[in-house]
C-alpha positions in Angstrom: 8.7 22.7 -16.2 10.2 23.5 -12.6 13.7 24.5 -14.9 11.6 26.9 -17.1 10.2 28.3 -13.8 14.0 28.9 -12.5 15.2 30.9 -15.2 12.3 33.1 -15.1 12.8 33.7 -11.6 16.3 34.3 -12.0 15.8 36.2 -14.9 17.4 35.9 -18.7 18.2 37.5 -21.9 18.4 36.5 -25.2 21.2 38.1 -27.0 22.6 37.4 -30.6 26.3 37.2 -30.9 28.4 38.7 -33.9 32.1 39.2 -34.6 35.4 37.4 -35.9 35.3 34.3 -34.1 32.4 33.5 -32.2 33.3 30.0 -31.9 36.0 30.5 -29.9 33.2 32.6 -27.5 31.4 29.5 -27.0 34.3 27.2 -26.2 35.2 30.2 -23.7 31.7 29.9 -22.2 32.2 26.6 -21.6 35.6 26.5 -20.1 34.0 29.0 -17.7 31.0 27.0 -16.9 28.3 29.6 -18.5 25.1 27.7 -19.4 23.5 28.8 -23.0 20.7 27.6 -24.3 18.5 27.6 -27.6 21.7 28.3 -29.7 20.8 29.0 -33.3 22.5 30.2 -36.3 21.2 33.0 -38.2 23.3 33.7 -41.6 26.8 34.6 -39.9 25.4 35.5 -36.4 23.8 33.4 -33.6 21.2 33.8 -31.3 21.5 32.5 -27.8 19.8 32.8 -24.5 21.9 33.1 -20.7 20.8 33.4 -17.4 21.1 37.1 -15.8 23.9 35.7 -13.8 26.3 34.3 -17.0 25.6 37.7 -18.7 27.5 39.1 -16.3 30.1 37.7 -17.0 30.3 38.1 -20.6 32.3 40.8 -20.6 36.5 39.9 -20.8 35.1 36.7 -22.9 33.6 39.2 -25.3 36.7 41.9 -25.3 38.9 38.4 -25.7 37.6 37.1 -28.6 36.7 40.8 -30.3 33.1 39.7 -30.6 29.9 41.9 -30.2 26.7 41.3 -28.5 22.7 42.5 -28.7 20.5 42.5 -26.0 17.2 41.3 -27.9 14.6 40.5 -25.3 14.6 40.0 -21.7 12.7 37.7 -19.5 11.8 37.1 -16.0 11.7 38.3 -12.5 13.9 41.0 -11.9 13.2 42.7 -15.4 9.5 43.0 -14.3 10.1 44.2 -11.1 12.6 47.0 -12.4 10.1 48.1 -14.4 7.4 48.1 -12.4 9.8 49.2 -9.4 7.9 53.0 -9.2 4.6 51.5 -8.6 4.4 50.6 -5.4 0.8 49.9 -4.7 1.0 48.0 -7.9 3.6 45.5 -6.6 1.6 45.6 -3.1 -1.7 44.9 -4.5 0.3 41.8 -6.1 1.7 40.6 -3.0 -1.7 41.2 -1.0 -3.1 39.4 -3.6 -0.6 36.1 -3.9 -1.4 35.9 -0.1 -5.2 36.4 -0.4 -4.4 33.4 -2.6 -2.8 31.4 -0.3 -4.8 31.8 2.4 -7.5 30.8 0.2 -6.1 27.6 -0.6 -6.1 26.4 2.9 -10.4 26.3 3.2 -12.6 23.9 1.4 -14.9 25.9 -1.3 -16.1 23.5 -3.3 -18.0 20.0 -1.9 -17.8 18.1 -4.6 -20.3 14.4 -4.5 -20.3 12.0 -7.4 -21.5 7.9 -8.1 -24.6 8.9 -6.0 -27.8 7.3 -7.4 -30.4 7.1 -5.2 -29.2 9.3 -3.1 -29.1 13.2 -4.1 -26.7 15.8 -3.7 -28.9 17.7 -1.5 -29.3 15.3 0.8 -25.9 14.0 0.9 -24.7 17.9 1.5 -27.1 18.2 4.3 -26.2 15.5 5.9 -22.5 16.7 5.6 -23.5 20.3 6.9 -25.4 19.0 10.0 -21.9 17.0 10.8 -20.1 20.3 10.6 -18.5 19.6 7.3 -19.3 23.0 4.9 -18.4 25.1 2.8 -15.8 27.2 3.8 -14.4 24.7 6.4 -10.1 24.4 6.8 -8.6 21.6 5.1 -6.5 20.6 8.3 -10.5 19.5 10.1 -11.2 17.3 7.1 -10.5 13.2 8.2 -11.6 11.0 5.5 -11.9 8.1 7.4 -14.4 9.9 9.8 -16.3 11.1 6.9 -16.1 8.0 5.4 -17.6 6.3 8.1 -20.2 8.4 9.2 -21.9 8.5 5.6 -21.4 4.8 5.8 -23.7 4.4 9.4 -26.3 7.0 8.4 -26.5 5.4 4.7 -27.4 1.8 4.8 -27.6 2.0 1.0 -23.9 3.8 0.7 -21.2 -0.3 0.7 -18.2 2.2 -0.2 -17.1 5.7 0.0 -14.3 7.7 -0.4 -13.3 11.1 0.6 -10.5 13.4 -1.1 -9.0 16.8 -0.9 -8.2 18.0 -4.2 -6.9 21.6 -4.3 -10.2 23.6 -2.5 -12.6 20.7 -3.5 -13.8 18.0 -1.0 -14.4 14.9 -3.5 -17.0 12.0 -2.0 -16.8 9.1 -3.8 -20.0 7.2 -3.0 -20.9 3.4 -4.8 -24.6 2.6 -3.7 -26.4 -0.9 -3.3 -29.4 -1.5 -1.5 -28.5 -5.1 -0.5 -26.7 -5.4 2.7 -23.0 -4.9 2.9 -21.8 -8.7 3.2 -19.3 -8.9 6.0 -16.0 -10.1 4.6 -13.6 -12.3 6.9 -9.6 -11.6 6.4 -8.6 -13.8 3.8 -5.9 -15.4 6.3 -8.9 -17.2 8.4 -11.1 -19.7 7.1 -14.3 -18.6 5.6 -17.7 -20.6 4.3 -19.5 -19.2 1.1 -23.3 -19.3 2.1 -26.4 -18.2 -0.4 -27.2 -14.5 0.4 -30.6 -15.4 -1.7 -32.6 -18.3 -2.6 -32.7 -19.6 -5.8 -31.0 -22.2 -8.5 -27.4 -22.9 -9.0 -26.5 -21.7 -12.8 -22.2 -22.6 -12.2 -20.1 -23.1 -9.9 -15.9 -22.5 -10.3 -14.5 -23.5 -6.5 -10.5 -22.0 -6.7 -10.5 -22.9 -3.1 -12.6 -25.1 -0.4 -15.0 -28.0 -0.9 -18.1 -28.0 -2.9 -21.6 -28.4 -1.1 -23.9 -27.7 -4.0 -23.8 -28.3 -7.9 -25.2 -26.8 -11.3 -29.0 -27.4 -11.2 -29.4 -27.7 -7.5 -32.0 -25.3 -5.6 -30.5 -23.5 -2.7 -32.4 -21.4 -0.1 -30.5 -18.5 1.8 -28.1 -19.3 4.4 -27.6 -22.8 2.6 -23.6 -24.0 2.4 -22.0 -23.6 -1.1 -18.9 -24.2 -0.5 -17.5 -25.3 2.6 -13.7 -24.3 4.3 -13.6 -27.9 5.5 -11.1 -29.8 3.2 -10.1 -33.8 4.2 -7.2 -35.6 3.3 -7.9 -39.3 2.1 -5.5 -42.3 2.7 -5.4 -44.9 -0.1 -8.1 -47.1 2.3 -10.3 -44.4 1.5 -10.1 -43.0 5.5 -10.0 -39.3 6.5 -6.1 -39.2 7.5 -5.9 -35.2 7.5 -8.5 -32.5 8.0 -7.8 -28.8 7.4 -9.2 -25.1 6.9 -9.1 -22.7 4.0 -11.1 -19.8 3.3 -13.0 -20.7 0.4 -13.0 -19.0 -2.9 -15.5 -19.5 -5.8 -17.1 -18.4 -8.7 -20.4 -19.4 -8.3 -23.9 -18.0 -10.4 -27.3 -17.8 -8.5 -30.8 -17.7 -10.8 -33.7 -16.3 -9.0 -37.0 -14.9 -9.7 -38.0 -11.5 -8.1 -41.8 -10.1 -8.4 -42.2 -5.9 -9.4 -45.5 -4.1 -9.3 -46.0 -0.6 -10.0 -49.0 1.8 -10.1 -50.4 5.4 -11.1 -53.7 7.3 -11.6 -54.7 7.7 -14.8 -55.7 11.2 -14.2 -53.1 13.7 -13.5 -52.1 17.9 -13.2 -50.5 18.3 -16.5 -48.4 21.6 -17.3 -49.2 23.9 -20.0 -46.2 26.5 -20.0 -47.4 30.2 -21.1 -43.8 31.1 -22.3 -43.7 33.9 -19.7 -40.4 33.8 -17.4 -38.6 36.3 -15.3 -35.1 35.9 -14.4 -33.0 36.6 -11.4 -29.1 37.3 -11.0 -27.0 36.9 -8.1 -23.9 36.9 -6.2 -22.7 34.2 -3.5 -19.9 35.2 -1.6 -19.0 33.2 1.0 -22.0 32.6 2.9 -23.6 36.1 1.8 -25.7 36.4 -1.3 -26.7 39.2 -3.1 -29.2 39.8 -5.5 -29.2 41.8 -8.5 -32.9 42.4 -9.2 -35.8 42.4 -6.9 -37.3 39.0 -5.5 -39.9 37.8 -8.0 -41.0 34.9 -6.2 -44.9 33.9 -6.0 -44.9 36.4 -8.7 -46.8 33.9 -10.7 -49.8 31.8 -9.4 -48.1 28.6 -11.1 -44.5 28.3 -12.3 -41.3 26.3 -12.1 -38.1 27.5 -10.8 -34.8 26.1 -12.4 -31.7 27.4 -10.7 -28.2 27.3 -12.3 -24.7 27.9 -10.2 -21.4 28.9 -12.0 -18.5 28.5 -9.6 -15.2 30.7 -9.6 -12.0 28.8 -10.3 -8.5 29.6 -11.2 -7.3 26.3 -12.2 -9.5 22.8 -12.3 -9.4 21.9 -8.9 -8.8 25.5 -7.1 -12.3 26.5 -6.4 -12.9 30.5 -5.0 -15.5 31.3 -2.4 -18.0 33.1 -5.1 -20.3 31.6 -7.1 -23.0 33.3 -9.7 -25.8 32.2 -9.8 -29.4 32.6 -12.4 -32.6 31.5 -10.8 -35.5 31.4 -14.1 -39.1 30.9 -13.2 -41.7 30.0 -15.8 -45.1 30.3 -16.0 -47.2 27.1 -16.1 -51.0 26.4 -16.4 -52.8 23.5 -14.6 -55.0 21.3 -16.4 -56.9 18.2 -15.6 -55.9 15.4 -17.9 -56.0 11.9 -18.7 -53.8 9.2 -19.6 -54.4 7.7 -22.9 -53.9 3.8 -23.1 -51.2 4.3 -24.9 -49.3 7.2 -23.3 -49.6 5.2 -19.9 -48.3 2.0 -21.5 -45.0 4.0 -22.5 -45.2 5.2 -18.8 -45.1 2.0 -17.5 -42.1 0.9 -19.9 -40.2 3.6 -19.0 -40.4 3.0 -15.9 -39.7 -0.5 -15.5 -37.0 0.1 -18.1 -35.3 2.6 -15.5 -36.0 0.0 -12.5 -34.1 -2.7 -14.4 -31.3 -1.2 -15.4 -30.6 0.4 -12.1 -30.7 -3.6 -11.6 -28.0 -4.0 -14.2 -25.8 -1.3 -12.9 -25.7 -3.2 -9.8 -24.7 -6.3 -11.7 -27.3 -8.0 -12.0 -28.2 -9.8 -15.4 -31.7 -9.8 -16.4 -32.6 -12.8 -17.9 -36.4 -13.0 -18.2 -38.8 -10.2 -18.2 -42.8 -11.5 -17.2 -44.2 -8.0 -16.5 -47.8 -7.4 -17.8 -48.8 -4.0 -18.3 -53.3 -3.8 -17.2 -54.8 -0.2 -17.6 -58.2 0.7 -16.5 -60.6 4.0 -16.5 -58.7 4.9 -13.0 -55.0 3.0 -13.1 -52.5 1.8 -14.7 -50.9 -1.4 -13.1 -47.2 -2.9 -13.9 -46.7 -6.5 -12.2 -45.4 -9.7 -13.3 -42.2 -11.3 -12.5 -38.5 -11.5 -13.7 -35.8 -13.6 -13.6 -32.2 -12.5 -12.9 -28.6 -14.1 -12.5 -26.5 -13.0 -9.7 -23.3 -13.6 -7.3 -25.5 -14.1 -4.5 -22.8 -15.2 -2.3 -21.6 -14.5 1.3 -18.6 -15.4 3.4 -19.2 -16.8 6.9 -17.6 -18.0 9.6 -17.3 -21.4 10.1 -17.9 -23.8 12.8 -14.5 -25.7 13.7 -15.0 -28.6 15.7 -12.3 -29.0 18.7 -12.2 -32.3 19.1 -12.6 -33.0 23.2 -9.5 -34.5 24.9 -10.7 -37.7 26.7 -9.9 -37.9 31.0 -7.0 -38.5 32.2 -5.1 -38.4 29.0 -2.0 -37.2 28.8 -1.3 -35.0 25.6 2.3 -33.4 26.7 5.5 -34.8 24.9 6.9 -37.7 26.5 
C-alpha cells in the first residue's frame, strides 16, 4: 500500500508500446534501470505503466529501437495539480482543509465506554467530565494510568480498566464485579490461599503449596486452604527442611446465598396515543442548534427517546459534530393491576436477569430454591440458591523466625 501511495505522489502514466522490436525496448529499460510495471501484451502491442520520472527518459530508447509510444492515462499528483493549477482557491481550500484535518486529529471527539454493566455510560462520562476529561480535550493531557486509577478509587465495583487512544476516540475498557478486588502478592513471595466465603469444598487441584482442607470439608472465610509452608521429611519421618512457596491451586467453593425481591401489585401503566413530535439538531462542538422550535412539556405525559449520529471519516476518526433526533410520544396514565400471572413472569424475569449477571461473573448456579408468593398488594421472590465458585484469596503468610538463643555465636568459624 505505502508503494501504491508513492507512485501516485510521484505521478505515472500508462502508455502502450508499438514498433519493430519492442523487446529490445524492454531489455534497454532494464540496462538503464527504468522500473515498469503491469506489462501486458495486447495482440502485437503492450501496455505498460512508468513512473513520471522513467518517462522521461524514454526518449533515445524509443528513437534507438524505432519503436512508438501512447500516452493512455495518467495518474497521480502532479497531473492533478497541473490541471487544477488555475484554481487557486480550489487548491487552498484543499490545503486549509488537510490542515483543519490535522489539527483535528490532535483533540479527543469521541469518549467511547464499553464492558460497563452496572454502571451506565452517563454516569461513567460524568464522572470523567467532573475530572476534566471531555469532549474536545488534546490527546497529549490524556494519561491512562491516571484515568485508570481514578475510575478504579471512585468505583469500588470497577476490578479492571483500561484506557486507549484510538484515532479521536478515548476507549475505557471497564470489567465490573461487586466482590472486592482480592489483593494479589508478586508471585516471587510466598502467598497462602485463604476462603474469600464460607461454604463446602467441591475440589481441590494444589500445583503448588501444602493442602489444609479436602473435598467435602466445610470451610468458613478467612479459613487456610492451602498453605505456603512446605517441610522436607528425612527417612525417620523428621522435619529436616522447611521452605516457602506461593501457593497455587485449583480449588471449587459450594455455597448457598439467600435472594428476596418485591413489587406492588398495582402500578402506572402507559397507554401510548400514537401522537409524537420530533426534533432535529446540530452539535458542534459544545454548541447545539436546533432545527425546529422546543416542544418540550408540549404533552402533559410522554416519553422522550433521543438518538445521536456522530461524524466520522474513517472508523476510529471521530469529527466534533454530531446530529442528533429527539422523538417524544404521547402516553396515557392508567391505574392497573398485576394479574397473578403477569407478576409471576415479572418475578422470573427478574430473577432470570439477577442470576445470570451471576453467571457472567463466573459463577455457576447450581440450585435454584426461589418461591414466587403473590397477594392482593405484592408480589414477593425469596428462597435460596446454591452456587459454585473460586472463592479464593491470596494472603500473606506468617513466617516464623526462629529466635537465636544468648550468647550463641552464629558467625562462621
Amino acid at each position: 500500500m505505502l508503494t501504491d501511495l508513492l507512485k501516485l505522489l510521484k505521478g505515472y502514466v500508462v502508455i502502450r508500446l508499438s514498433g519493430y522490436s519492442p523487446e529490445r525496448f524492454l531489455n534497454l529499460c532494464s540496462h538503464h534501470h527504468i522500473v515498469l510495471w503491469g506489462l501486458r501484451s495486447v495482440g502485437t502491442e503492450y501496455e505498460m505503466c512508468v513512473s513520471l520520472n522513467g518517462f522521461r527518459k524514454l526518449r533515445p530508447l524509443v528513437r534507438k529501437t524505432k519503436t512508438k509510444i501512447v500516452i493512455l492515462e495518467r495518474h497521480g499528483l502532479p497531473f492533478w495539480l497541473y490541471r487544477y493549477q488555475s484554481r487557486k482557491l480550489f487548491g487552498g481550500g484543499a490545503l486549509l482543509g488537510a490542515a483543519l484535518l490535522y489539527v483535528l486529529s490532535l483533540f479527543i471527539w469521541n469518549i467511547h465506554v464499553e464492558g460497563n454493566y452496572s454502571l451506565s455510560d452517563q454516569v461513567i462520562l460524568d464522572y470523567l467530565a467532573s475530572e476534566q476529561i471531555l469532549h474536545g480535550m488534546a490527546k497529549r493531557d490524556v494519561h491512562g494510568e491516571e484515568i485508570e486509577a481514578k475510575l478504579r478509587e471512585h468505583f469500588p465495583e470497577i476490578t479492571w480498566t483500561s484506557a486507549e487512544v484510538k484515532g479521536t476516540r478515548l476507549i475505557i475498557h471497564i470489567q465490573e464485579n461487586e466482590d472486592a478486588v482480592p489483593q494479589e502478592i508478586p508471585g516471587e513471595e510466598p502467598a497462602d490461599l485463604v476462603a474469600s466465603e464460607s461454604g463446602t469444598i467441591v475440589s481441590i487441584i494444589v500445583r503448588s503449596g501444602t493442602p489444609a482442607v479436602s473435598e467435602g470439608m466445610e470451610v468458613e472465610k478467612g479459613d487456610l486452604l492451602v498453605g505456603s509452608k512446605v517441610e522436607i521429611l528425612d527417612d525417620a519421618g523428621e522435619v529436616s527442611n522447611t521452605y516457602y512457596v506461593h501457593a497455587d491451586a485449583d480449588i471449587l467453593l459450594r455455597r448457598s446465598e439467600y435472594y428476596e425481591e418485591s413489587f406492588p401489585m398495582h402500578y402506572v401503566k402507559k397507554i401510548y396515543t400514537g401522537k409524537k413530535h420530533t426534533m432535529f439538531y446540530l452539535t458542534i462542538g459544545r454548541k447545539r442548534l436546533d432545527f425546529a422550535l422546543p416542544f418540550r412539556n408540549a404533552f402533559e405525559h410522554s416519553d422522550s427517546i433521543t438518538s445521536e449520529l456522530p461524524l466520522k471519516i474513517t472508523e476510529n476518526f471521530y469529527l466534533p459534530v454530531v446530529l442528533g433526533k429527539i422523538t417524544e410520544q404521547e402516553y396515557t396514565p392508567n391505574d392497573a393491576v398485576y394479574t397473578k400471572k403477569e407478576a409471576a413472569d415479572h418475578a422470573k424475569e427478574e430473577l432470570l436477569l439477577f442470576l445470570e449477571k451471576l453467571r457472567i461473573k463466573g459463577l455457576q448456579i447450581i440450585e435454584n430454591n426461589v418461591k414466587i408468593e403473590i397477594n392482593s398488594d405484592t408480589c414477593t421472590a425469596a428462597g435460596t440458591y446454591v452456587l459454585e465458585e473460586s472463592a479464593v484469596k491470596e494472603q500473606a503468610p506468617e513466617i516464623a523466625v526462629p529466635k537465636q538463643e544468648e550468647g550463641t555465636d552464629i558467625s562462621d568459624s
